[in-house]
C-alpha positions as CSV (number, residue, x, y, z in Angstrom):
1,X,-10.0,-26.3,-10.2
2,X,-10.4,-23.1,-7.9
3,X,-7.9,-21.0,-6.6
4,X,-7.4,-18.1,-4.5
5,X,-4.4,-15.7,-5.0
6,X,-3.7,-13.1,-2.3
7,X,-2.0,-10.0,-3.4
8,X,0.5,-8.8,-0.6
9,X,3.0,-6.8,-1.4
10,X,5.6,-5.5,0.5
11,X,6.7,-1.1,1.4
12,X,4.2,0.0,2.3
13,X,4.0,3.7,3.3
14,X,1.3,4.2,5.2
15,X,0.9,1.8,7.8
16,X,4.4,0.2,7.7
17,X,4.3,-4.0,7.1
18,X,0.8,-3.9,7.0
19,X,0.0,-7.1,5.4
20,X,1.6,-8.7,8.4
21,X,1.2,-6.6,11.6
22,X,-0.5,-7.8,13.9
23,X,-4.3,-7.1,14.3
24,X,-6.3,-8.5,17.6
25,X,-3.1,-11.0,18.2
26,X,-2.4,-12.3,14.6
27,X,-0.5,-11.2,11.4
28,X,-3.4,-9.3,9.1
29,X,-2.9,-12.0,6.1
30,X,-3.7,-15.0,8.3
31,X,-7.1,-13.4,8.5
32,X,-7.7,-13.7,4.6
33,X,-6.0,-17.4,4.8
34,X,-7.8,-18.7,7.2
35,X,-11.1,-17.6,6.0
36,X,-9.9,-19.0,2.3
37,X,-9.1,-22.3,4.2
38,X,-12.8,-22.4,6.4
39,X,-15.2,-21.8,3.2
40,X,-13.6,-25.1,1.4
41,X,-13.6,-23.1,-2.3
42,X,-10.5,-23.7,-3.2
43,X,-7.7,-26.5,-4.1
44,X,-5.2,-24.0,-3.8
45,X,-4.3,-20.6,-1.8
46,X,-1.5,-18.7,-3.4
47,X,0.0,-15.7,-1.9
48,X,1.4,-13.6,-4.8
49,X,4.2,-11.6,-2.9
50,X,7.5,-9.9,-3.6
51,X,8.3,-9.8,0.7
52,X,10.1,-13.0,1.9
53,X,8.8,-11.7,5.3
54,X,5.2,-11.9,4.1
55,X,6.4,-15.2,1.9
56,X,7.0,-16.8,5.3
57,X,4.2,-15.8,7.6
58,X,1.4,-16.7,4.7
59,X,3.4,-20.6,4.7
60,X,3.3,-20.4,8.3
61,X,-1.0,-20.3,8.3
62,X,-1.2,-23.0,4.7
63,X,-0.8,-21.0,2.0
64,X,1.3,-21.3,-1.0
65,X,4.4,-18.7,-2.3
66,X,5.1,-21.0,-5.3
67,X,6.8,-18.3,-6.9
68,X,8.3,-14.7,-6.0
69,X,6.1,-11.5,-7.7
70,X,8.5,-10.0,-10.5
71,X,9.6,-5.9,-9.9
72,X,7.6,-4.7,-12.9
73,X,4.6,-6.1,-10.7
74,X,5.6,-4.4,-7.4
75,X,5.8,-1.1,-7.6
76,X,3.2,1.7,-6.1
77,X,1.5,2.1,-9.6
78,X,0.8,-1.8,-10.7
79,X,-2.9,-2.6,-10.0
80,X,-4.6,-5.5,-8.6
81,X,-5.3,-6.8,-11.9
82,X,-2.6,-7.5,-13.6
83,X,-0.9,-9.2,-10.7
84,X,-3.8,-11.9,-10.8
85,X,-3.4,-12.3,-14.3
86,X,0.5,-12.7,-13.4
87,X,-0.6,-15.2,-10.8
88,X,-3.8,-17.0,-13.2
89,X,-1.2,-18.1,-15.9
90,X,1.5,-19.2,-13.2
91,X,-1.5,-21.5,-12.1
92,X,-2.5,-22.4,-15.9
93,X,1.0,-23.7,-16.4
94,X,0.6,-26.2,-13.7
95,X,-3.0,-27.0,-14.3
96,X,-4.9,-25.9,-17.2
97,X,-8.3,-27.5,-15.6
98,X,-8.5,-23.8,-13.6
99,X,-11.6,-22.7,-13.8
100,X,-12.2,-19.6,-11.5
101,X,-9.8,-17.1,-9.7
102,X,-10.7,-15.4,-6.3
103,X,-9.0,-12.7,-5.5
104,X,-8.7,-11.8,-1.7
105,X,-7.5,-8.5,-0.3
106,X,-4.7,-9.6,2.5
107,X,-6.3,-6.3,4.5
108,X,-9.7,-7.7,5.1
109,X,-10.4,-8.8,8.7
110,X,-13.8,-9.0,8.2
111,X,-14.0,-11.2,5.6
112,X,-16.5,-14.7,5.7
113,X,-16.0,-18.1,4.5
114,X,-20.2,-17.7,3.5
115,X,-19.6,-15.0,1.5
116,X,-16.6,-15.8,-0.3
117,X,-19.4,-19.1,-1.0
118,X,-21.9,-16.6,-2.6
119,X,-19.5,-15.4,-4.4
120,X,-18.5,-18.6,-5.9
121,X,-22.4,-19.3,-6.5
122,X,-23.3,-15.7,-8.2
123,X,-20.3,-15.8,-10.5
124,X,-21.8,-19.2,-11.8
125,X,-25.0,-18.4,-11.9
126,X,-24.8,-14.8,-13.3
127,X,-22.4,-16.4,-16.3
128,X,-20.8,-13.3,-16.1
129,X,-16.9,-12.1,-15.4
130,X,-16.9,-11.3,-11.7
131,X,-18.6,-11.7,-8.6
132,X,-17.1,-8.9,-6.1
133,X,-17.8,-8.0,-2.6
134,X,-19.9,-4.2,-2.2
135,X,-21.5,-2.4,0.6
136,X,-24.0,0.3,0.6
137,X,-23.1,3.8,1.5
138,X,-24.7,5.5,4.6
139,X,-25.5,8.3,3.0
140,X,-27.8,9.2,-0.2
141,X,-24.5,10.2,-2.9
142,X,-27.4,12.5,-4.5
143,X,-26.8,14.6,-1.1
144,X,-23.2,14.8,-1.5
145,X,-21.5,18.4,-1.8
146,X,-18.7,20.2,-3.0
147,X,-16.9,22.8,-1.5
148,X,-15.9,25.6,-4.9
149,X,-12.8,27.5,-5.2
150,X,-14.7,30.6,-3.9
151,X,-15.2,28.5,-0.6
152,X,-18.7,28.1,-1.1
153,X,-21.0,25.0,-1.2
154,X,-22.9,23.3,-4.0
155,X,-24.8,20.1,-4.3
156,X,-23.2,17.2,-6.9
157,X,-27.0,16.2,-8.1
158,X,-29.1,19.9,-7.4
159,X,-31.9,18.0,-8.8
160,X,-32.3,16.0,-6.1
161,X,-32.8,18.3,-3.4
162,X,-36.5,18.2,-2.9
163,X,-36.8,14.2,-3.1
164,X,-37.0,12.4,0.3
165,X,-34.4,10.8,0.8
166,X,-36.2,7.4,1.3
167,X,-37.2,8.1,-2.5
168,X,-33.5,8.4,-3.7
169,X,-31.8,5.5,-5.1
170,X,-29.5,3.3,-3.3
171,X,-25.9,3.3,-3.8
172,X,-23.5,1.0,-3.3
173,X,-19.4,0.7,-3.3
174,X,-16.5,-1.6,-3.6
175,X,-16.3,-3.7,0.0
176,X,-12.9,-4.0,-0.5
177,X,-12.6,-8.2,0.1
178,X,-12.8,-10.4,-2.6
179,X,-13.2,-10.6,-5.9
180,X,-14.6,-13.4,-7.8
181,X,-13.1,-13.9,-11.6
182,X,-13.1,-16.5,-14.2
183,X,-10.3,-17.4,-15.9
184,X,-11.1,-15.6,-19.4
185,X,-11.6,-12.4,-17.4
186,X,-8.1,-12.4,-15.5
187,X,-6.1,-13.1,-18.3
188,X,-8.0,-10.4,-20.5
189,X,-8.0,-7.9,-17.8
190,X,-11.3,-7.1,-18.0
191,X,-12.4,-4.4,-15.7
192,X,-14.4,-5.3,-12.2
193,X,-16.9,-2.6,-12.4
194,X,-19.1,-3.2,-15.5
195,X,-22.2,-4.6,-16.3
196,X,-20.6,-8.2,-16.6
197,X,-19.8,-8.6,-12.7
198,X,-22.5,-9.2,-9.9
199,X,-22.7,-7.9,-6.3
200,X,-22.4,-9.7,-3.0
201,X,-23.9,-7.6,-0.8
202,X,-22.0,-7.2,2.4
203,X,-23.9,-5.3,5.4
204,X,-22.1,-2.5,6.0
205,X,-20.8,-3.2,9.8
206,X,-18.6,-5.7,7.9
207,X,-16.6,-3.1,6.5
208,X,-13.6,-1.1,6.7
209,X,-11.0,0.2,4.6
210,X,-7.7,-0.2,6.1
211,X,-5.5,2.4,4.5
212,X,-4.7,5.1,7.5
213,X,-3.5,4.2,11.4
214,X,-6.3,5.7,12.1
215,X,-8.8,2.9,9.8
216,X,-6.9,0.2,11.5
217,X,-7.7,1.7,15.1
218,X,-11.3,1.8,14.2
219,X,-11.3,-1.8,12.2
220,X,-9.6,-3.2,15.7
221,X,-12.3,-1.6,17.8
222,X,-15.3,-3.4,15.5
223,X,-13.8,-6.3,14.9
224,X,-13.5,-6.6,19.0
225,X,-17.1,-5.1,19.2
226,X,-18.2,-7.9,16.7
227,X,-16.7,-11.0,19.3
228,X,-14.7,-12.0,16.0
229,X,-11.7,-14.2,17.0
């Protein structure tokens, strides 16, 4: 058995209810549901919540809140990954046949049923812990500076400022979408980033982190731009 479990929780700050304002005409989460419920990976799409607000929207578009996420797991310091392992023995006690966890960011409009798909694939063909979504950057990180005390600049990597930049290496970062796990790897909490999890490689006009009013203007603008519906 595969699951998805959709972290959502309730508060917060920056962007108020934004798990379940609207974006382009529907609430936020029914974007991760429904594309859960198009790439036909999963027997079962959880919500793991602590809002009965969010609780009733996510049963409104077909997924599951069979259970309400404890305090301890909902404050602004609790990390994504111990709320999937909350969530990964919840679904072990009803069916100990689970196999792999996916765990899908409620802010990610631009999410694809294909590429939660790879992902599925990769982490069963790498034989590793994860399969997770990244982008890479626009920008070679060897050219990245900082700014000193003394208000002056100096490069991060001052060895690599006579390389072309076609030369330098390619860097990529967390897409912010999904995250492939199995079972083992929730419920030890092993970390995402290591050399035991595998990339799916997102293009990088698929992506946006929504964490400012001003990221969700811009994510509404290309997600209109893209024809996405």
């Amino acid at each position: 058995m595969k699951a998805a479990v959709i972290p959502a929780r309730g508060g917060s700050k920056r962007i108020p209810g934004k798990n379940i304002k609207e974006f382009c005409g529907k609430p936020m989460i029914a974007r991760s549901i429904e594309a859960a419920k198009a790439s036909g990976c999963f027997d079962r799409i959880i919500v793991s919540t602590d809002d009965d607000a969010i609780a009733e929207i996510a049963r409104r578009f077909g997924a599951e809140v069979p259970f309400m996420r404890p305090p301890e797991l909902s404050d602004d310091y609790t990390g994504t990954i111990p709320v999937i392992k909350h969530a990964t023995e919840f679904l072990i006690s009803e069916n100990p046949t689970l196999s792999d966890i996916c765990c899908i960011y409620a802010t990610a409009p631009f999410i694809q049923p294909d590429d939660l798909k790879t992902g599925a694939k990769l982490l069963v063909q790498s034989g590793g812990d994860y399969a997770f979504s990244v982008t890479s950057y626009a920008f070679p990180i060897q050219r990245a500076v900082r700014i000193t005390p003394e208000n002056r600049v100096e490069m991060f990597a001052p060895e690599a400022f006579n390389t072309r930049s076609q030369d330098l290496e390619d860097a990529y970062h967390d897409a912010g979408q999904f995250y492939w796990g199995t079972v083992e790897a929730w419920l030890c909490e092993k970390p995402v980033f290591s050399a035991d999890a595998t990339p799916v490689i997102l293009p990088r006009h698929r992506v946006q982190d929504i964490d400012t009013p001003e990221d969700w203007v811009a994510a509404e603008l290309m997600f209109k731009t893209m024809g996405l519906s």
